[in-house]
N, C-alpha and C positions, 0 to 999 in steps of 0.2 A: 211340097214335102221337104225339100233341102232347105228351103229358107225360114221353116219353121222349127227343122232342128237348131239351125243356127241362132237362130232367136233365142228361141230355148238355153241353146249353152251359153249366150251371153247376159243373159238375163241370169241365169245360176251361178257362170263368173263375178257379174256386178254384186251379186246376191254377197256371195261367197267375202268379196275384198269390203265389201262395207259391214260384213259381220266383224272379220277382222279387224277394220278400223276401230269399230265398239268396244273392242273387245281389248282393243291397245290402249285404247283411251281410256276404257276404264281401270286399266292397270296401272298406268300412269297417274292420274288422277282420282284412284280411289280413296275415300278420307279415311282417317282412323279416326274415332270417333271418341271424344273424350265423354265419358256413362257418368260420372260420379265424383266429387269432390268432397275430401274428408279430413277430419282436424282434429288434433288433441295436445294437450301439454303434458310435459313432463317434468320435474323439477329443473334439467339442463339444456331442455328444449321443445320447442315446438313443432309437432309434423303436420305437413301438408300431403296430402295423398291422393293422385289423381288417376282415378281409374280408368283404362284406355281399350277396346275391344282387337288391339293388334299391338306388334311391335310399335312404338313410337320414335319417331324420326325427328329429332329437335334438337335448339343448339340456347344457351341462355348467357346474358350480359347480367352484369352487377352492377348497378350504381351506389348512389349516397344514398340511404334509406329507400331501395328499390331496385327489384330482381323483377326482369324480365325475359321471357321462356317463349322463345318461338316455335311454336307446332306445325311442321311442314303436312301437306297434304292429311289436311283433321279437318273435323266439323266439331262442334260442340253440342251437346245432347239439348235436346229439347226442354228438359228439366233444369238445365242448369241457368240461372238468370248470370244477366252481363254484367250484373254489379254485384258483389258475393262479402257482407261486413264479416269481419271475423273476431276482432277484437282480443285478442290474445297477446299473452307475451310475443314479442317478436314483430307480432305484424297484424295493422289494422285492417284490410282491405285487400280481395282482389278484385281485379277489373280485366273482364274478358271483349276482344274486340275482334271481328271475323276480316279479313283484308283477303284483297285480291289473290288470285292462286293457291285456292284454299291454305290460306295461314291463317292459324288461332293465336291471336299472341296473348300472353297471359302476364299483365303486368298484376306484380305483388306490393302491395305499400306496407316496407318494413316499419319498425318504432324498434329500439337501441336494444340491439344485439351484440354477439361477437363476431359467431360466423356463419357460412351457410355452404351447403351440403345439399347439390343436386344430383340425383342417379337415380336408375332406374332399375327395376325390380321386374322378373320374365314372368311370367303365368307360370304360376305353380295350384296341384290340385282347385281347391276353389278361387282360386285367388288370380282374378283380370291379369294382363302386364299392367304394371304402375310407373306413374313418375314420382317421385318419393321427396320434396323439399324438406330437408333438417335445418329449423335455425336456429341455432345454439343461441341459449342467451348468457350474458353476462351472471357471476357467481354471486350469490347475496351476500355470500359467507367467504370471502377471499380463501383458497386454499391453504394459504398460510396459519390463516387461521383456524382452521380443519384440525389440520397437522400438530395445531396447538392442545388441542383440546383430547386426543389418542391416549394420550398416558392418563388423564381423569378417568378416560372411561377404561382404561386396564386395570384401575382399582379395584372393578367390578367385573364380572364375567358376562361377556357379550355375548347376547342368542343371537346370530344374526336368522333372520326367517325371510324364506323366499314365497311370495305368495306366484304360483306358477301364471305360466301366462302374460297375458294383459295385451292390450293395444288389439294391433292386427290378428294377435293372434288367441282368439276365443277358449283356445282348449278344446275338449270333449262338449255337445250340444245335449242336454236335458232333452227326452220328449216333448214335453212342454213348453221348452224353449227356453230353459236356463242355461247361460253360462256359465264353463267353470272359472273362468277368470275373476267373473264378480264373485263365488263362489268363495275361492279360495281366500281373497281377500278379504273376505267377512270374516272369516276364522283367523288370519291372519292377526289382523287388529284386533280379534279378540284376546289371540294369545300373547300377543306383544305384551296388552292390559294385565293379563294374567302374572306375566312374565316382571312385567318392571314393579309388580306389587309384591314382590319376595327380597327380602332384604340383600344385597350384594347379589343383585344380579339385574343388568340394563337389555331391552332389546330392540334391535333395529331392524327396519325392514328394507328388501329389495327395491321393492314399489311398492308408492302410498298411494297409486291413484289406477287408472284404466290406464297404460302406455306400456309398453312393451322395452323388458331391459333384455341387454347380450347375455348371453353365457359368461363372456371375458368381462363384463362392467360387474356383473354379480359374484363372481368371485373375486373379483380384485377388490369388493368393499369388504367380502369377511377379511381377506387376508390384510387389509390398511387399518383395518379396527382391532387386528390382533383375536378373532373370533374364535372363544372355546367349543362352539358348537354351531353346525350350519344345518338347517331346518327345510326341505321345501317341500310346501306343501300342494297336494294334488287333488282332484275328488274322476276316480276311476269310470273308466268306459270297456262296455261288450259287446259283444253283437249278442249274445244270450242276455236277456231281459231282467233273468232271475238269478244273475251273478251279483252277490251282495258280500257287505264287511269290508273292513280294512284290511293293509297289507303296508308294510313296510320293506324298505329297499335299500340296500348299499351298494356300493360300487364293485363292481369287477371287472377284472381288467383281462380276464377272458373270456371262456364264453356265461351265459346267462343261465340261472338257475332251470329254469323250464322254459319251454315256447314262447308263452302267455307274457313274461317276465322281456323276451328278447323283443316280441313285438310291441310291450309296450315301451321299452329302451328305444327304438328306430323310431317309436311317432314322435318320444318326447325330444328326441335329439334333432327332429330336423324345427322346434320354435324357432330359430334363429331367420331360418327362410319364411317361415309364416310370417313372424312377427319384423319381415325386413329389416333387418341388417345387410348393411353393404357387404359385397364379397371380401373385400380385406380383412373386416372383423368375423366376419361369420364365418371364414374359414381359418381363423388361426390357430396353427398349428400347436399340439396339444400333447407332443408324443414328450418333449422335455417335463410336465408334469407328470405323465406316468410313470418317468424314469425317476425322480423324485419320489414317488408314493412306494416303487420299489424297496426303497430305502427307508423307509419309514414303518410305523405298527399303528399309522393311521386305520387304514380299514379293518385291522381288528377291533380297534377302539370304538369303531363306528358302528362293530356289529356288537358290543358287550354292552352300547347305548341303545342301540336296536330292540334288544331282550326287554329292555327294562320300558323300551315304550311301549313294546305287544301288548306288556300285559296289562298298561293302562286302556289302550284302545278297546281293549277287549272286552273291561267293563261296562263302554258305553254303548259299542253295538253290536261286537265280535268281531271277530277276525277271517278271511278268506282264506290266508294260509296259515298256519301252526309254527309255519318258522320264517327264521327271516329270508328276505330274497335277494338276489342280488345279481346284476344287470347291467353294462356299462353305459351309466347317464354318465354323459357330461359337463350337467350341471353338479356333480357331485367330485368331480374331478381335481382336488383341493389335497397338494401335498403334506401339509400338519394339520390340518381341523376336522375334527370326525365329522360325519356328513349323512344324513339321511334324507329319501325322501318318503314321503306320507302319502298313500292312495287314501284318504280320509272314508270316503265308502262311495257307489255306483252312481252316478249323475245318469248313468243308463236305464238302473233301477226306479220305478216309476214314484215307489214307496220312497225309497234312500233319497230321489229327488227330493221330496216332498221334509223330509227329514234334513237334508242339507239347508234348505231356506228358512227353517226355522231358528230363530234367533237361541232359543234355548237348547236346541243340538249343538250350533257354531260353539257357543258359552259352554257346552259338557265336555267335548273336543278338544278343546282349549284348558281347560281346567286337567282332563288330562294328561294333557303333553307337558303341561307345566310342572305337573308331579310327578312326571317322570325325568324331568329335569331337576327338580331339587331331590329324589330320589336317588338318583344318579351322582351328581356334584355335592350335595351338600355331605356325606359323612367324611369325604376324603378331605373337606377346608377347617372342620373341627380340629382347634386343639386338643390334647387329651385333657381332662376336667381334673385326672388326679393321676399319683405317682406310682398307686396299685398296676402293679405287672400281671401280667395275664398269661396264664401257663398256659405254653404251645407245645406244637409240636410238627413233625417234618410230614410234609405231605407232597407225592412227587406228581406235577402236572402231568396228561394224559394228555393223546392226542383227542380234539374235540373241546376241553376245559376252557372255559373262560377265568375271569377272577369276579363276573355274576355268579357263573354256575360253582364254582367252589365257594365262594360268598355263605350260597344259599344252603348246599352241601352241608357246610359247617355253622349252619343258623346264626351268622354273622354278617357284616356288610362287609363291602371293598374298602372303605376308606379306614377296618381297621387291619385287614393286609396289608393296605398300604402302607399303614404305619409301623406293622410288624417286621414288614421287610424293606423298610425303608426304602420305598418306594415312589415313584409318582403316577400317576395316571396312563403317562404316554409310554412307560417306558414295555421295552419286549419282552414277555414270557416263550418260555419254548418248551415242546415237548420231551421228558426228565429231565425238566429243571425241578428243584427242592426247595420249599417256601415253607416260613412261618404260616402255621395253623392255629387258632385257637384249642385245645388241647380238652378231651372230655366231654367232647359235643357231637360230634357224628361219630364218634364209637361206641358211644351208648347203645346198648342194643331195644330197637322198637319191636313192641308188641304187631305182630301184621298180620292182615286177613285179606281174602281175595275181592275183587271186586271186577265184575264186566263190565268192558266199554261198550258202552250206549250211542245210538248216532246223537250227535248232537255234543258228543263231550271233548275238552280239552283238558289238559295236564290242568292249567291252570283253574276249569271250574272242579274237575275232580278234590284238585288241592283243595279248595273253599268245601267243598263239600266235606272234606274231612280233617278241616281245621289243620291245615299244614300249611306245607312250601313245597313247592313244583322241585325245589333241590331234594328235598325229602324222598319225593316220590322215586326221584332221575335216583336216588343213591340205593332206594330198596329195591328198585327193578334193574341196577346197572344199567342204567339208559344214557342218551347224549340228549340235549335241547332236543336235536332235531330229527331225535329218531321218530318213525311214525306209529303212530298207534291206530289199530283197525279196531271195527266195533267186532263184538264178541270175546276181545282180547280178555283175557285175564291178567290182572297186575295185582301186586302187592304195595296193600295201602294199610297204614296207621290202624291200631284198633284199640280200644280199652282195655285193661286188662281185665278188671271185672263183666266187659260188655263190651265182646267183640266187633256188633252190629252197630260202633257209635253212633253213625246218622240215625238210626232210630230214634236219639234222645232227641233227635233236631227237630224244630218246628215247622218244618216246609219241604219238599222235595222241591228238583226240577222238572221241568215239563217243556216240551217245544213245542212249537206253535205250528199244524197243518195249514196248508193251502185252505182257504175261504172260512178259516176259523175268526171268534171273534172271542171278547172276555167272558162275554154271557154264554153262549154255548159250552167254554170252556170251567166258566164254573158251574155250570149244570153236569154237565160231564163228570166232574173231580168232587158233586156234591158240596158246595161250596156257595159263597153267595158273590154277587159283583162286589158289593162293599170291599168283603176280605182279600178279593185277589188284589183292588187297588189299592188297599190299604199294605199289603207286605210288600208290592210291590213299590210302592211309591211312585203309584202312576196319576196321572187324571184320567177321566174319563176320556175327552176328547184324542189321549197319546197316540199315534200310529202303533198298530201292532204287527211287527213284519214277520214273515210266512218265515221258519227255521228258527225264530228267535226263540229264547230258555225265559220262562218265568218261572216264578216259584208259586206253590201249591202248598195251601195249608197240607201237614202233613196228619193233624188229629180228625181231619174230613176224608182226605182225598182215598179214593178209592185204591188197591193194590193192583 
């Protein structure tokens, strides 16, 4: 009985010290495992991306045309062959070799570069740890000559446009599986086209291709081109399916207009980790720009360009919010250049997906933005045409006014306040300051009758509906841009003087579109035929019809 306890415990001793052993050994010797190898260019370089299932332990030499990376205690995926062509700027080949004591060494065969840029990048949400090779290649276009060419293009007013995204870092994922990167940049290069087809006006983009630029490279190229306007553009994400429409955004440099606004500020502000940037760039300090923008009437300017692009977007698909938002991105974070960015409409939305990859949304989008660009810019670059004086008169700014919203007030544009008070674009208005007005235009007194808000309505389609301007309305109701209006509201709108019910004279009403509705149903419904709704509407048949949208309805059919 004794000598079978003792057995016993030496055998669950032996047991015991050789688990241990296993269990040393495999801490010692356990590999990190190289999963994946990825590639892309850029105009100033090419990246190498090597995805790793742990921290990576490695140390790399440089030769003449050839960078080699030793991988301590790694194995190499089974996926990965030993011979990998690449053919890219920078570098033709790598060639993977497994050596004694679990080492991977990974030699790379450069082709003429400048420099190269190894580090590594820690697990972040979906994203392995990486080891990250940047090889900068040499400039086609020497920077001198860059440099040369800045004053041609300040001839011209420069849209610089940021298509968000790119490379590593995908964006918001589509149901379906779209990306917003490729997303953005279809509308991007759409609008650029748009953009450099307007006489006196050039536009350049962030990125031309899938690669991931900084926050600091994207705004240092508006600010080296001298850039009158920065653009970037987004296509929006929810977790609620049936969040649809555009929304526009400026910077704040406190807190963020609502929730919605602040969370999507924090996803859009950490691309810089998605999209790997090293810690030196990706953290640089940012507080001497805001001390800058302090001083400046940039982000007014950014939100009185804001106005005027709602209400383009609004034509094409509508809008999510009524007013503008504002959130602190810091890719908008630019001490003189007004700056926006664009939620173009829901990559979450299943419809709006479906609607963003169509070639002829990106083209509607874009034709937008661009008219609200030369909308915007172009009255205030006109000379006057002739020497006729225009009888003004003082008008004292409010708190809330822009010099849109007095603009429109006074059924006149900015560019000719501008000129009355000899003005420029950038410069600061304040609250009881005293401007030139056009004189005999909003003191006219309008004939006005009531009218309910309906779900479905904005300032601006009410305007269209009763042949005006949203300043029209803001002056008959004393309202600001962004006051809100509920449905049931009564407001005071434009009426005839012989026929107070104007839109009766109109040929169409609006109509929004229910969950599981279609055209045919709807023109059964309104006693109408499919022809006519697609003919007012200027639809085809095949168009997406999304569930909240406004169409119009013959008005000599449709039912009361």
């Amino acid at each position: 009985m004794i000598f079978r306890k003792t057995s016993f415990f030496r055998q669950l001793i032996l047991i015991l010290t050789l688990l241990a052993a296993v269990m040393a050994s495999a801490e010692v010797y356990a590999a990190t495992e190289i999963l994946n190898v990825r590639h892309w260019t850029a105009p100033d370089h090419t990246r190498i991306v090597l995805d790793v299932d742990g921290e990576p332990d490695y140390d790399f030499k440089e030769g003449d045309h050839l960078l080699i990376v030793n991988f301590r205690r790694s194995s190499l995926g089974s996926a990965i062959p030993s011979q990998m062509m690449i053919n890219k700027p920078g570098i033709k080949k790598i060639n993977f070799y497994s050596l004694d004591d679990d080492i991977i060494l990974a030699k790379f065969m450069l082709a003429k570069h400048q420099r190269i840029e190894v580090f590594k990048l820690k697990k972040f949400q979906d994203k392995p740890d990486r080891v990250v090779i940047d090889i900068f290649l040499e400039p086609i276009v020497p920077e001198e000559k860059i440099t040369e060419r800045i004053p041609e293009l300040r001839k011209k007013k420069v849209i610089v446009i940021d298509p968000g995204h790119g490379g590593e870092d995908p964006g918001a994922v589509g149901k379906n599986g779209t990306y917003e990167k490729n997303i953005v940049l279809a509308i991007s290069r759409e609008l650029k086209k748009a953009i450099n087809a307007m006489p006196g006006y050039r536009a350049v983009l962030t990125r031309e291709g899938d690669y991931y630029v900084s926050f600091k490279n994207r705004l240092q190229k508006a600010k080296k081109l001298g850039a009158s306007l920065f653009i970037s553009v987004h296509a929006d994400a929810e977790r609620s399916r049936s969040a649809r429409g555009a929304s526009v955004y400026c910077l704040s440099t406190g807190a963020a207009s609502n929730e919605a606004a602040k969370l999507l500020a924090r996803n859009e502000n950490l691309a810089d980790i998605l999209g790997g940037v090293p810690d030196s760039e990706g953290n640089n300090d940012s507080n001497q720009i805001l001390m800058n923008m302090f001083q400046t009437d940039t982000m007014n300017v950014s939100k009185i360009y804001a106005g005027a692009l709602m209400k383009q977007l609004d034509l094409v698909n509508g809008l999510k919010f009524e007013t503008v938002q504002e959130a602190p991105f810091r890719v908008l974070k630019l001490p003189d250049i007004p700056a926006v960015l664009i939620e173009t409409a829901f990559i979450s939305n299943s419809q709006e997906e479906r609607l963003l990859k169509k070639h002829s949304f990106q083209k509607d989008l874009a034709t937008a933005i661009a008219s609200s660009i030369k909308n915007y810019f172009g009255e205030s670059d006109k000379e006057p045409q002739s020497n006729t004086k225009i009888a003004t008169t003082k008008y004292t700014i409010k708190r809330g006014d822009t010099l849109l919203i007095i603009a429109n007030n006074f059924q006149t544009k900015v560019g000719v306040l501008l000129e009355l008070n000899d003005m420029k674009l950038d410069d600061i208005v304040w609250v009881g300051q005293k401007i030139n007005v056009p004189a005999g235009k909003s003191d006219d007194k309008i004939a006005t009758t009531k009218y309910t808000i309906k779900r479905g309505d904005t300032l601006l389609t009410i305007a269209n509906d009763f042949q005006t301007k949203v300043g029209v309305l803001l002056e008959l109701n004393d309202m600001k841009l962004d006051d809100i209006v509920l449905v049931g509201q009564k407001i005071n709108v434009p009426a005839d003087k012989d026929d107070p019910l104007k839109t009766q004279k109109k040929a169409f009403k609006f109509y929004t579109v229910r969950e599981g509705e279609n055209l045919f149903l709807i023109a059964k419904k309104n006693s109408t035929t499919l022809a006519e709704l697609l003919k007012i509407n200027e639809m085809e048949i095949n168009d997406p019809l999304l569930y909240g949208s406004r169409i119009k309805i013959p008005l000599n059919n449709a039912r009361n």
